[in-house]
N, CA and C atoms of all chains as a GROMACS GRO file, in nm:
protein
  552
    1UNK      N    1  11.296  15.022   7.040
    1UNK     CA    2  11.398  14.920   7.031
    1UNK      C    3  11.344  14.798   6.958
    2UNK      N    4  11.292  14.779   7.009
    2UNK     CA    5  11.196  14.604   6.954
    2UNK      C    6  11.103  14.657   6.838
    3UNK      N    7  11.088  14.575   6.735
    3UNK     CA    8  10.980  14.594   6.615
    3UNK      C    9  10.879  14.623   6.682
    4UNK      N   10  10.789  14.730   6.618
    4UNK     CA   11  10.648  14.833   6.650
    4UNK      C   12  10.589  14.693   6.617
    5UNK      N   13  10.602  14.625   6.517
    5UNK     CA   14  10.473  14.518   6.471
    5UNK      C   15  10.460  14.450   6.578
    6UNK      N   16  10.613  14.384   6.589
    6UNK     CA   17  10.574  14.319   6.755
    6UNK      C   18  10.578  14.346   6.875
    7UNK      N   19  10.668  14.468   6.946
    7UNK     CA   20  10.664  14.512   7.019
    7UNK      C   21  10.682  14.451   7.144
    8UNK      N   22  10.686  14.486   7.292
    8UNK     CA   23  10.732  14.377   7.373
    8UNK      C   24  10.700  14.285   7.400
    9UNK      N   25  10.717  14.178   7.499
    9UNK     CA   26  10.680  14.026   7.521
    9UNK      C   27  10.526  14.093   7.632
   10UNK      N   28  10.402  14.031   7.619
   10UNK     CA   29  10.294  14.085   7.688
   10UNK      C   30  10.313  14.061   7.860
   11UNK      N   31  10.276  14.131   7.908
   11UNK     CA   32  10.279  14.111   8.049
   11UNK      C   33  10.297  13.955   8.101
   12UNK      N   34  10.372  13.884   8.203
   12UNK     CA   35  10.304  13.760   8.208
   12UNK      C   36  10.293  13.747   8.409
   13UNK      N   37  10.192  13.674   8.385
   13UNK     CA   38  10.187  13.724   8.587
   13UNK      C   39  10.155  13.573   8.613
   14UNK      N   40  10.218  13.561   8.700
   14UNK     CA   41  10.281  13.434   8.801
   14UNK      C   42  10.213  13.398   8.941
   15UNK      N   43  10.179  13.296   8.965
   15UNK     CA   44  10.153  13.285   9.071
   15UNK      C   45  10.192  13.189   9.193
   16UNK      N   46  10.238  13.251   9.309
   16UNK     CA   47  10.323  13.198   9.370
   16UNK      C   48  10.276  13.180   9.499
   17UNK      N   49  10.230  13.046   9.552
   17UNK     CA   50  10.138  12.981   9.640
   17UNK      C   51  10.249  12.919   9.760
   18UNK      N   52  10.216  12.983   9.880
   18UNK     CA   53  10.331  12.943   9.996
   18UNK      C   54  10.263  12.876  10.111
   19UNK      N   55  10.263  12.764  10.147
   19UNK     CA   56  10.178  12.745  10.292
   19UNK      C   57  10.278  12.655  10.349
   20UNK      N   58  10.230  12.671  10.470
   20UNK     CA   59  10.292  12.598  10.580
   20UNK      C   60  10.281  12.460  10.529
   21UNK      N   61  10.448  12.362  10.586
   21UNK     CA   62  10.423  12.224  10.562
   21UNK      C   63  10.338  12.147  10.643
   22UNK      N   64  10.318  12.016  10.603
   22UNK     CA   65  10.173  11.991  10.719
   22UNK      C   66  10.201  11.954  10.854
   23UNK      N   67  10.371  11.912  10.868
   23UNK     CA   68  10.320  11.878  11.002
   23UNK      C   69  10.377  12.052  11.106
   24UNK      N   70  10.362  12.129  11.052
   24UNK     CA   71  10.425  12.274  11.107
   24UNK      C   72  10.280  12.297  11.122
   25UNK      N   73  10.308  12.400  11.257
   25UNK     CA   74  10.164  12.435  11.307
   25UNK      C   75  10.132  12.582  11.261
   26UNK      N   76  10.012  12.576  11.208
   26UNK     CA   77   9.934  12.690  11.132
   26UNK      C   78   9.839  12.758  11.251
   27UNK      N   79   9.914  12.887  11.286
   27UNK     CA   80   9.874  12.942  11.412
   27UNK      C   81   9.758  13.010  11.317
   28UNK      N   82   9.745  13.079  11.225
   28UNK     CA   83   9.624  13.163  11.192
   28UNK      C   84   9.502  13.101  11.164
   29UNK      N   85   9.568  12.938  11.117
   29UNK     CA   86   9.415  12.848  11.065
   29UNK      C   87   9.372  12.818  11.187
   30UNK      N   88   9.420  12.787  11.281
   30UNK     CA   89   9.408  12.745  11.429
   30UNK      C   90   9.266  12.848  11.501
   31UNK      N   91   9.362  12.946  11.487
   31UNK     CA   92   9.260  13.082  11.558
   31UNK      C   93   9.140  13.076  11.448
   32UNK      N   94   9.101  13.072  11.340
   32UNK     CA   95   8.968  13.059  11.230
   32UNK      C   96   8.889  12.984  11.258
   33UNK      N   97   8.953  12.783  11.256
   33UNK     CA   98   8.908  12.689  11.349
   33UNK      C   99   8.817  12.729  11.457
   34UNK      N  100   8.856  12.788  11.562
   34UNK     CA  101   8.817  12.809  11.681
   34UNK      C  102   8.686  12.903  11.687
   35UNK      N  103   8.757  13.047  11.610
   35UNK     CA  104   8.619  13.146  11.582
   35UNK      C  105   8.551  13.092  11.498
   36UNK      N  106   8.549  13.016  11.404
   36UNK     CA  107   8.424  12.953  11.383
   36UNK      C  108   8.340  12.864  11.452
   37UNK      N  109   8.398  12.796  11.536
   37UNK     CA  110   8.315  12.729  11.655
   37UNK      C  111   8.226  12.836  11.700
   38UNK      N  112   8.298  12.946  11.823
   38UNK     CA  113   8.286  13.055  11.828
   38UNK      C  114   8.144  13.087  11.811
   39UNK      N  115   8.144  13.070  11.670
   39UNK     CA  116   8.008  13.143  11.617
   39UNK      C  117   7.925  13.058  11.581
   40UNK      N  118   7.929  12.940  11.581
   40UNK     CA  119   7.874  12.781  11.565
   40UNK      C  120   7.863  12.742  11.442
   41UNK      N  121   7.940  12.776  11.374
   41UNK     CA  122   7.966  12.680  11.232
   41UNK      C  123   8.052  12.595  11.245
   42UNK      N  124   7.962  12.441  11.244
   42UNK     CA  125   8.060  12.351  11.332
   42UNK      C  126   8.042  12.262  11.190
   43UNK      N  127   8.107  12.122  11.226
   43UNK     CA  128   8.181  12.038  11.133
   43UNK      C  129   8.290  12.066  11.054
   44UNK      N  130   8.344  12.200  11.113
   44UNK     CA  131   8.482  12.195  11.092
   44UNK      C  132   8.623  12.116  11.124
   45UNK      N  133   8.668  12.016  11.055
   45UNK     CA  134   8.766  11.972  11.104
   45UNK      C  135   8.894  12.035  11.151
   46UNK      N  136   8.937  12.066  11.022
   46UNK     CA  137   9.086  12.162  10.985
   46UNK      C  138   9.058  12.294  10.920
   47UNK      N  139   9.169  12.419  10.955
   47UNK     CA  140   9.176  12.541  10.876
   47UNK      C  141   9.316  12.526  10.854
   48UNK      N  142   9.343  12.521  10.773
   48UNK     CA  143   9.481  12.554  10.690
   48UNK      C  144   9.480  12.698  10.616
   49UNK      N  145   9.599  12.744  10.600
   49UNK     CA  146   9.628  12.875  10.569
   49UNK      C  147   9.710  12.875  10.488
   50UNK      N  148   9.735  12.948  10.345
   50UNK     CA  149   9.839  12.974  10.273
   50UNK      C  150   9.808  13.167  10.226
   51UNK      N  151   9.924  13.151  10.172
   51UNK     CA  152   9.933  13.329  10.128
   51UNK      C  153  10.031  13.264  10.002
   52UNK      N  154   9.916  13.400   9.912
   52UNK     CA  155   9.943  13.391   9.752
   52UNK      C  156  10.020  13.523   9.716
   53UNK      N  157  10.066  13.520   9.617
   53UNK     CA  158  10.180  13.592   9.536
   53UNK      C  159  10.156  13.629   9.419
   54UNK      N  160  10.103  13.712   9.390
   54UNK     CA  161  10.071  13.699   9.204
   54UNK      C  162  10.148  13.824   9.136
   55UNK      N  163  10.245  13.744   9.082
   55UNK     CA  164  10.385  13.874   9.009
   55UNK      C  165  10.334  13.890   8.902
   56UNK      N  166  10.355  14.006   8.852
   56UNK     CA  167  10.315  14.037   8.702
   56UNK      C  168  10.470  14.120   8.663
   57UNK      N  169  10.539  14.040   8.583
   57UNK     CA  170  10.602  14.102   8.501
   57UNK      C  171  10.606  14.161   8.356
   58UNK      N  172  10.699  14.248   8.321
   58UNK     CA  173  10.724  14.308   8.149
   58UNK      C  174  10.810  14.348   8.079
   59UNK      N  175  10.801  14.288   7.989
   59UNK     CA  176  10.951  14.334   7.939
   59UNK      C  177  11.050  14.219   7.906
   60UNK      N  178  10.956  14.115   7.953
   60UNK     CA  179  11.055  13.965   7.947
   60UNK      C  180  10.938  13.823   7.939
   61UNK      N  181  11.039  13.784   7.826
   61UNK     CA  182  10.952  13.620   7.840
   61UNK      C  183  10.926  13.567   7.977
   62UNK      N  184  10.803  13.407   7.907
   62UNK     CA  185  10.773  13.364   8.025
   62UNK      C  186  10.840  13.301   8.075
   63UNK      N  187  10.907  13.215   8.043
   63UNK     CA  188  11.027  13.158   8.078
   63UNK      C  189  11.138  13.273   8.204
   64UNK      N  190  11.194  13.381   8.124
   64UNK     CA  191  11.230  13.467   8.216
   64UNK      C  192  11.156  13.500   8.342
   65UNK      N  193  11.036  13.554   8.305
   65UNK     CA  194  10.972  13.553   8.450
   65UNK      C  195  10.933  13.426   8.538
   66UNK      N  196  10.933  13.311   8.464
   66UNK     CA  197  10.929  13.216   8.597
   66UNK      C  198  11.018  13.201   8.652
   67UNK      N  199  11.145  13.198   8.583
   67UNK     CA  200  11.317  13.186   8.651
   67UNK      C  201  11.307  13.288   8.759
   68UNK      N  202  11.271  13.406   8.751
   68UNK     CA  203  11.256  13.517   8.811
   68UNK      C  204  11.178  13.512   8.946
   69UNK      N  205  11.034  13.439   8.938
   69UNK     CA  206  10.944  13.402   9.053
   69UNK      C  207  11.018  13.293   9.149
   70UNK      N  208  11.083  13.206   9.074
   70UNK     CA  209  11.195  13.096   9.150
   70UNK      C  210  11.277  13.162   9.256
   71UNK      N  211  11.342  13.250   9.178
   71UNK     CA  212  11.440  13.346   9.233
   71UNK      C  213  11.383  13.409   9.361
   72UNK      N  214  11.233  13.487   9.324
   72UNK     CA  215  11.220  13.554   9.393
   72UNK      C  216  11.175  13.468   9.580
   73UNK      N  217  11.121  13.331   9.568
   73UNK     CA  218  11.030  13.253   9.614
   73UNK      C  219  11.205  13.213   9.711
   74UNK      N  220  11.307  13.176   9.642
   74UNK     CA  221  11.415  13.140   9.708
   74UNK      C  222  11.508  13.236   9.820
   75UNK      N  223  11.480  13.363   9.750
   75UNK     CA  224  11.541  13.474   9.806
   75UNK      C  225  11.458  13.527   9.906
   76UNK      N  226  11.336  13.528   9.944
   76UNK     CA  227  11.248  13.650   9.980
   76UNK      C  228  11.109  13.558  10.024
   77UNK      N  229  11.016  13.516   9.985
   77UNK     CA  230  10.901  13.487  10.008
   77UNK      C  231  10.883  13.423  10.034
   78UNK      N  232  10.981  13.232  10.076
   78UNK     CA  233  10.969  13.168  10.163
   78UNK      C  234  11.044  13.133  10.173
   79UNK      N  235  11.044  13.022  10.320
   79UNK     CA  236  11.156  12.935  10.359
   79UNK      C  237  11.154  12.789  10.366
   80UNK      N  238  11.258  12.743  10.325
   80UNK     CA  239  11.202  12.560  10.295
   80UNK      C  240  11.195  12.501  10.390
   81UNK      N  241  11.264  12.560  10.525
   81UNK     CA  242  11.259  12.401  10.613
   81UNK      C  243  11.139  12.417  10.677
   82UNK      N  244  11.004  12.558  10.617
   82UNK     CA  245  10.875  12.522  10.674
   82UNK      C  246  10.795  12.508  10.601
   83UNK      N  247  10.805  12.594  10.458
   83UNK     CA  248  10.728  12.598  10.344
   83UNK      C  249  10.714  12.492  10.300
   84UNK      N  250  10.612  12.478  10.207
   84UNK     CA  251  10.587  12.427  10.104
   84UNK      C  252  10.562  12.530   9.963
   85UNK      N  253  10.569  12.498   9.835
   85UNK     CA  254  10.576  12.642   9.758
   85UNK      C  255  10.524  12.570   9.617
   86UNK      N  256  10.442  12.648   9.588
   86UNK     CA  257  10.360  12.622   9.437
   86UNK      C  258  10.391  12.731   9.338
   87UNK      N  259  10.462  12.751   9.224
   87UNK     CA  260  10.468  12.876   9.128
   87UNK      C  261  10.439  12.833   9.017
   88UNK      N  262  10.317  12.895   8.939
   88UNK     CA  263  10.246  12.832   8.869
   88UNK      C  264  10.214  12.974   8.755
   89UNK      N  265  10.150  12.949   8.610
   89UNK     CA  266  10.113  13.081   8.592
   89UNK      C  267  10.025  13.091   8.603
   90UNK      N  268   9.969  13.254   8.637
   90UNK     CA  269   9.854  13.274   8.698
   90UNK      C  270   9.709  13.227   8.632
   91UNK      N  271   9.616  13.234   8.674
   91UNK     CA  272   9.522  13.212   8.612
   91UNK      C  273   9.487  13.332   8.525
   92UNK      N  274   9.398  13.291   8.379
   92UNK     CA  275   9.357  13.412   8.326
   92UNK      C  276   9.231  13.485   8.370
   93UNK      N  277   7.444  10.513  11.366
   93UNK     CA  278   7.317  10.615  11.294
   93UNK      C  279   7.344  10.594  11.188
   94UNK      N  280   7.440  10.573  11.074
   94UNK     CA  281   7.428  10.593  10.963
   94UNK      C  282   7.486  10.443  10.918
   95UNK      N  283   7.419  10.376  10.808
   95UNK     CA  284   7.429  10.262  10.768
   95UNK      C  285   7.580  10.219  10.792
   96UNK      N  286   7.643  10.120  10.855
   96UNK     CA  287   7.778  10.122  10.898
   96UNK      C  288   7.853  10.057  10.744
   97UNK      N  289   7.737  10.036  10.640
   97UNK     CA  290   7.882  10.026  10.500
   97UNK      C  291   7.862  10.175  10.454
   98UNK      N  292   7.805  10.251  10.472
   98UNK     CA  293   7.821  10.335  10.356
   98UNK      C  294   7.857  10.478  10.447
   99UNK      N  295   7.874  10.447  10.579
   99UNK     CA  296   7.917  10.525  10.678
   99UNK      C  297   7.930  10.682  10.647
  100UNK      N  298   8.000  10.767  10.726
  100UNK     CA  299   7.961  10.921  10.724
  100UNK      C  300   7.999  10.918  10.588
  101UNK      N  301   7.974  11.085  10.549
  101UNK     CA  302   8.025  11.142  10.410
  101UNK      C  303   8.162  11.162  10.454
  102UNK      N  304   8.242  11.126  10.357
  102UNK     CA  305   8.389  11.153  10.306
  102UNK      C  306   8.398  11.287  10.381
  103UNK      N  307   8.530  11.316  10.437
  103UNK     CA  308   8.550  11.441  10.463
  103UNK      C  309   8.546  11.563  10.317
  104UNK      N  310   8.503  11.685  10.317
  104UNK     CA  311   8.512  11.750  10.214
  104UNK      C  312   8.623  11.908  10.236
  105UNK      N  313   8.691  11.939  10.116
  105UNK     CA  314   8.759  12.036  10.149
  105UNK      C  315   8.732  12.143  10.078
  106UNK      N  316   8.665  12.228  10.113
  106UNK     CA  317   8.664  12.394  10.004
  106UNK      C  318   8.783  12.494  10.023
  107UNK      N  319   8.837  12.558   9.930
  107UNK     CA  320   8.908  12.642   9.918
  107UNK      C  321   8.885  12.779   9.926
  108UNK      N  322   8.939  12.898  10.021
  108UNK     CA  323   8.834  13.000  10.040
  108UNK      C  324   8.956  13.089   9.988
  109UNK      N  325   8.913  13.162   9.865
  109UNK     CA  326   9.041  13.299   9.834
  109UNK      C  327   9.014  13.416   9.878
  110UNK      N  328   9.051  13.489   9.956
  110UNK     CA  329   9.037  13.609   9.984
  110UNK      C  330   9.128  13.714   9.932
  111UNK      N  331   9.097  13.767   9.861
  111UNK     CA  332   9.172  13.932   9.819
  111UNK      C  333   9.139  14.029   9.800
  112UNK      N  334   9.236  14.150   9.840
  112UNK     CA  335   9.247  14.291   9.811
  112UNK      C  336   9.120  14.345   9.634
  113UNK      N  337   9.001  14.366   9.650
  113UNK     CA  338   8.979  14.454   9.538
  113UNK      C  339   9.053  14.540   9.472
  114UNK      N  340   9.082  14.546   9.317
  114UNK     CA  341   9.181  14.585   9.244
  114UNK      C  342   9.240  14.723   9.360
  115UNK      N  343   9.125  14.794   9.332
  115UNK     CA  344   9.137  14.996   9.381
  115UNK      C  345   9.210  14.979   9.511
  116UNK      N  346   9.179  14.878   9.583
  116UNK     CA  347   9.244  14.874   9.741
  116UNK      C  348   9.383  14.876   9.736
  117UNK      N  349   9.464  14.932   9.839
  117UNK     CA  350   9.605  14.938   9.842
  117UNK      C  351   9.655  14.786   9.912
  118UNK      N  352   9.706  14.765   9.785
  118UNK     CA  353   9.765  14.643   9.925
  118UNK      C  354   9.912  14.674   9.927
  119UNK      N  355   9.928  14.701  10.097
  119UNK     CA  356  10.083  14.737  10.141
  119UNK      C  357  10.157  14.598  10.131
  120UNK      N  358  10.157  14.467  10.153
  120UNK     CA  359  10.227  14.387  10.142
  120UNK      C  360  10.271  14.338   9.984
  121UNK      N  361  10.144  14.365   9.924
  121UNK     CA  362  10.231  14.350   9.772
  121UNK      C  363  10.355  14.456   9.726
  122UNK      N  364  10.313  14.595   9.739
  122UNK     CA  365  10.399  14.636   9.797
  122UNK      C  366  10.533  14.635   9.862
  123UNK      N  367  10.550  14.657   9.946
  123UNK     CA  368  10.616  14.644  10.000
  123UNK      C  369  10.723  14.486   9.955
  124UNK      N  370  10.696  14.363   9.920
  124UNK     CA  371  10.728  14.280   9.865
  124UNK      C  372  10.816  14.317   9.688
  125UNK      N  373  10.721  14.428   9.593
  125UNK     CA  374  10.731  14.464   9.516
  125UNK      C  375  10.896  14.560   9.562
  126UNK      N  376  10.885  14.604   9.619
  126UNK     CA  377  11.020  14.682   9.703
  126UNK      C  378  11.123  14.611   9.733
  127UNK      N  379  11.116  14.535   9.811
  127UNK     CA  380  11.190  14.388   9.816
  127UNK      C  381  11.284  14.328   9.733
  128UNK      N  382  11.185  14.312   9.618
  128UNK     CA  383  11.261  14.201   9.479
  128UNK      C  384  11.335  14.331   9.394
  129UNK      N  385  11.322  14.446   9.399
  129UNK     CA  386  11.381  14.560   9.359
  129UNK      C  387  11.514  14.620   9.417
  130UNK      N  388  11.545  14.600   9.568
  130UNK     CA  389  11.640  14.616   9.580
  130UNK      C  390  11.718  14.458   9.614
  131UNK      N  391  11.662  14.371   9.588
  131UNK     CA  392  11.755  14.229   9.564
  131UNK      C  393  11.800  14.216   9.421
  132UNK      N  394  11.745  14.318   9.320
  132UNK     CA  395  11.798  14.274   9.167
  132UNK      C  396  11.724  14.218   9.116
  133UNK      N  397  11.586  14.193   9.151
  133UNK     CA  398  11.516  14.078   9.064
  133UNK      C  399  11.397  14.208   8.963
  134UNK      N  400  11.442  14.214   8.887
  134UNK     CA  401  11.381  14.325   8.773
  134UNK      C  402  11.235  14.287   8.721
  135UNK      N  403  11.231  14.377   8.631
  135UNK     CA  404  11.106  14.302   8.570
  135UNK      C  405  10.972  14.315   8.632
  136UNK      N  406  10.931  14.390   8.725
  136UNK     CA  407  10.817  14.345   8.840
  136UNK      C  408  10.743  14.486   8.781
  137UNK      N  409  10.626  14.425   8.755
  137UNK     CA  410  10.542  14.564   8.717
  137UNK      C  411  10.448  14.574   8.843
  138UNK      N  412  10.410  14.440   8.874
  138UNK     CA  413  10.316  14.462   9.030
  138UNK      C  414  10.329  14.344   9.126
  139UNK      N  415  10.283  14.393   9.252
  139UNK     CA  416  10.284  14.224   9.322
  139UNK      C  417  10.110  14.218   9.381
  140UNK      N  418  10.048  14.139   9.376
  140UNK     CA  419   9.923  14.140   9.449
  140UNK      C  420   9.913  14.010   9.544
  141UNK      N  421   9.870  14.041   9.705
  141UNK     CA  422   9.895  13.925   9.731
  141UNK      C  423   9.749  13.859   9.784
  142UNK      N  424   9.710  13.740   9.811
  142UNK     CA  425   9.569  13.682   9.856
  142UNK      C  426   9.626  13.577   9.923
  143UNK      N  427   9.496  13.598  10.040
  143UNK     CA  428   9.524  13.469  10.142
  143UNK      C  429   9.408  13.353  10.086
  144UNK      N  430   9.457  13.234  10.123
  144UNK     CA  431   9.362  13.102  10.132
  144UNK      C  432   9.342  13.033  10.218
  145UNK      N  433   9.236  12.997  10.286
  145UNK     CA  434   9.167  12.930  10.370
  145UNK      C  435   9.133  12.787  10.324
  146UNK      N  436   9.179  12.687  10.381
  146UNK     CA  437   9.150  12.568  10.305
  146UNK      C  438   9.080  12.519  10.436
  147UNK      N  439   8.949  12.494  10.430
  147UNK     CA  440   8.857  12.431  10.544
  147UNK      C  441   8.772  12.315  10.469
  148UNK      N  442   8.853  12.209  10.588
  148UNK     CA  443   8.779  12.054  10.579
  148UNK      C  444   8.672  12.040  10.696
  149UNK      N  445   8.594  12.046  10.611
  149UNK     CA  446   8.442  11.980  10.719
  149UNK      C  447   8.423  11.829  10.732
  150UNK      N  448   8.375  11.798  10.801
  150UNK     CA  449   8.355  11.639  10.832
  150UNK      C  450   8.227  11.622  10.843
  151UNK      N  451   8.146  11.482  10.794
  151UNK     CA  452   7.978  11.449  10.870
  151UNK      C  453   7.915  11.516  10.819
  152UNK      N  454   7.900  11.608  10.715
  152UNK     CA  455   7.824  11.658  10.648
  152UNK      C  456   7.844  11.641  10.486
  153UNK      N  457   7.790  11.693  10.418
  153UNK     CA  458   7.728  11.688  10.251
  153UNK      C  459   7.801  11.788  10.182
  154UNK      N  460   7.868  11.799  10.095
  154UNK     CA  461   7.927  11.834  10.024
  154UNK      C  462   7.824  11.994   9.955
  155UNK      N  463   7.714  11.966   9.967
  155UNK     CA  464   7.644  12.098   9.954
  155UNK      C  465   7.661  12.185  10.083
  156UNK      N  466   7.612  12.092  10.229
  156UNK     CA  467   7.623  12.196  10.323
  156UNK      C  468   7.761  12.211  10.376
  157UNK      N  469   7.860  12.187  10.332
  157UNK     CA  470   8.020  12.219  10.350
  157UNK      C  471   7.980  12.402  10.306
  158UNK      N  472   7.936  12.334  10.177
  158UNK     CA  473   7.969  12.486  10.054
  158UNK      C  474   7.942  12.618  10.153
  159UNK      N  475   7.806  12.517  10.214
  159UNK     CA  476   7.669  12.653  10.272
  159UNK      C  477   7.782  12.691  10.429
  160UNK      N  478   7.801  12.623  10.470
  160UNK     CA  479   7.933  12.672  10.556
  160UNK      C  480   8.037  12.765  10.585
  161UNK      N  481   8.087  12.731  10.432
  161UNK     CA  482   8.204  12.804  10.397
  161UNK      C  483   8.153  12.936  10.337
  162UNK      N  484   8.042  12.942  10.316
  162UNK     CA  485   7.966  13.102  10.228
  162UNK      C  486   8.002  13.164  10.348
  163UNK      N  487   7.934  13.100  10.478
  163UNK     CA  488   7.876  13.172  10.587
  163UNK      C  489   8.000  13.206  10.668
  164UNK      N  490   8.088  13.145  10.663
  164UNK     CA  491   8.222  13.142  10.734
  164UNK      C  492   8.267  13.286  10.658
  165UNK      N  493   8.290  13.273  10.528
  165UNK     CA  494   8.331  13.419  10.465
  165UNK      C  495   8.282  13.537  10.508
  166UNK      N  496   8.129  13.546  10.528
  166UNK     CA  497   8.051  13.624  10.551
  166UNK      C  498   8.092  13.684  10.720
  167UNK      N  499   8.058  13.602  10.777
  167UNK     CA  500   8.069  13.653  10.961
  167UNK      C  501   8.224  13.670  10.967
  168UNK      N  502   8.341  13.592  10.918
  168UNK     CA  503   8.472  13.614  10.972
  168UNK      C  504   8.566  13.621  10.844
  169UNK      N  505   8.556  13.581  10.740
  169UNK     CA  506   8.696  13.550  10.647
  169UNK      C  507   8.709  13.676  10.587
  170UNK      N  508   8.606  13.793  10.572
  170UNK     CA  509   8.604  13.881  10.442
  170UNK      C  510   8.516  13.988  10.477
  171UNK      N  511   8.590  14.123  10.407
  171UNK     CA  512   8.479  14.229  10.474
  171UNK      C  513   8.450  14.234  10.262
  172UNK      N  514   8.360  14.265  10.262
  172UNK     CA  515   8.343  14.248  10.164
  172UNK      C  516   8.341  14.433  10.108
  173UNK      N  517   8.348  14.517  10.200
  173UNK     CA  518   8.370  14.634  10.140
  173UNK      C  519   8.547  14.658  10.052
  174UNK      N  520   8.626  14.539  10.104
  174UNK     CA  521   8.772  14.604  10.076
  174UNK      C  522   8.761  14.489   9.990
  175UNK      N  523   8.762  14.351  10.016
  175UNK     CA  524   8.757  14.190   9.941
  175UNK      C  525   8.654  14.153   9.817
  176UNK      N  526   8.740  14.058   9.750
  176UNK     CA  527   8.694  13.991   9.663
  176UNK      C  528   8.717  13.858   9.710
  177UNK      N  529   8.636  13.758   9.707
  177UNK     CA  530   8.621  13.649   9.771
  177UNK      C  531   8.559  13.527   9.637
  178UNK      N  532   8.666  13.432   9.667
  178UNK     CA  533   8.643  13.301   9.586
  178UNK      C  534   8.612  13.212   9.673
  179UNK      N  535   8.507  13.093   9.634
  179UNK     CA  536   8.497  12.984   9.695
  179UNK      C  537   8.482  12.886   9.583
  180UNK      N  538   8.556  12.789   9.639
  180UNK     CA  539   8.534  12.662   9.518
  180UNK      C  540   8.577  12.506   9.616
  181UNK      N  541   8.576  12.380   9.559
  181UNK     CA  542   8.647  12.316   9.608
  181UNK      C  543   8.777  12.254   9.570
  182UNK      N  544   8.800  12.257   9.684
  182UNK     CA  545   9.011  12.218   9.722
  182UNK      C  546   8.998  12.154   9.588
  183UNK      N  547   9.157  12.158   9.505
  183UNK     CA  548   9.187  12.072   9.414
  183UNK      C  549   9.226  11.966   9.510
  184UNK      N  550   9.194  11.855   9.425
  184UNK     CA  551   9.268  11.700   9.473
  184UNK      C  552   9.365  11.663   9.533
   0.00000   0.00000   0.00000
């Protein structure tokens, strides 16, 4: 379909960074906090926790795929009244 | 104990990435990848996902934070047979 010379738009992969807002309580950093005491690695203040997302799409600009990571981040992978949300492109 | 102008060290924050090695299955990317497929959101060649650990140490040196956070990976954050593991410090 698309010119052989150019052929499709190259992969582009996204990255989509979700963590808890700060004053919402981060039960998993909590429990890390603790087992690291635990085991005495101390001068720990805080563990905070986020979970990453890294989409790789094809077949479509980057532009398209960030509209797309928006989409997906609104629909599916988080929620605002706890999230906080970073979509960025990925690193190379 | 410590000169009261130039008082403790600044709190410091390292960033700990933990993820799935390529070969490893990760079911939540997955499964996520499944997700945005039957919501309509096209385009998805893969999803990979990684957790982050953001640990602030206090009263200590910005070197032995680092030496901390190695050791923290080591005993609890990461098996290193399935993980690939980043450490750096927190952006700003």
């Amino acid at each position: 379909m698309a010119d052989p010379g150019a052929g499709e738009p190259a992969p582009v992969r996204i990255e989509v960074r979700v963590e808890l807002k700060p004053n919402v309580a981060d039960a998993e950093g909590e429990s890390v906090e603790r087992s690291l005491g635990l085991l005495g690695i101390g001068g720990v203040r805080s563990v905070r926790t986020a979970r990453v997302y890294e989409l790789t799409f094809e077949g479509i600009s980057a532009e398209e795929a960030r509209r797309r990571a928006n989409e997906a981040v609104e629909r599916l992978l988080a929620n605002p009244v706890i999230h906080r949300v970073d979509v960025r492109p990925a690193p190379a």
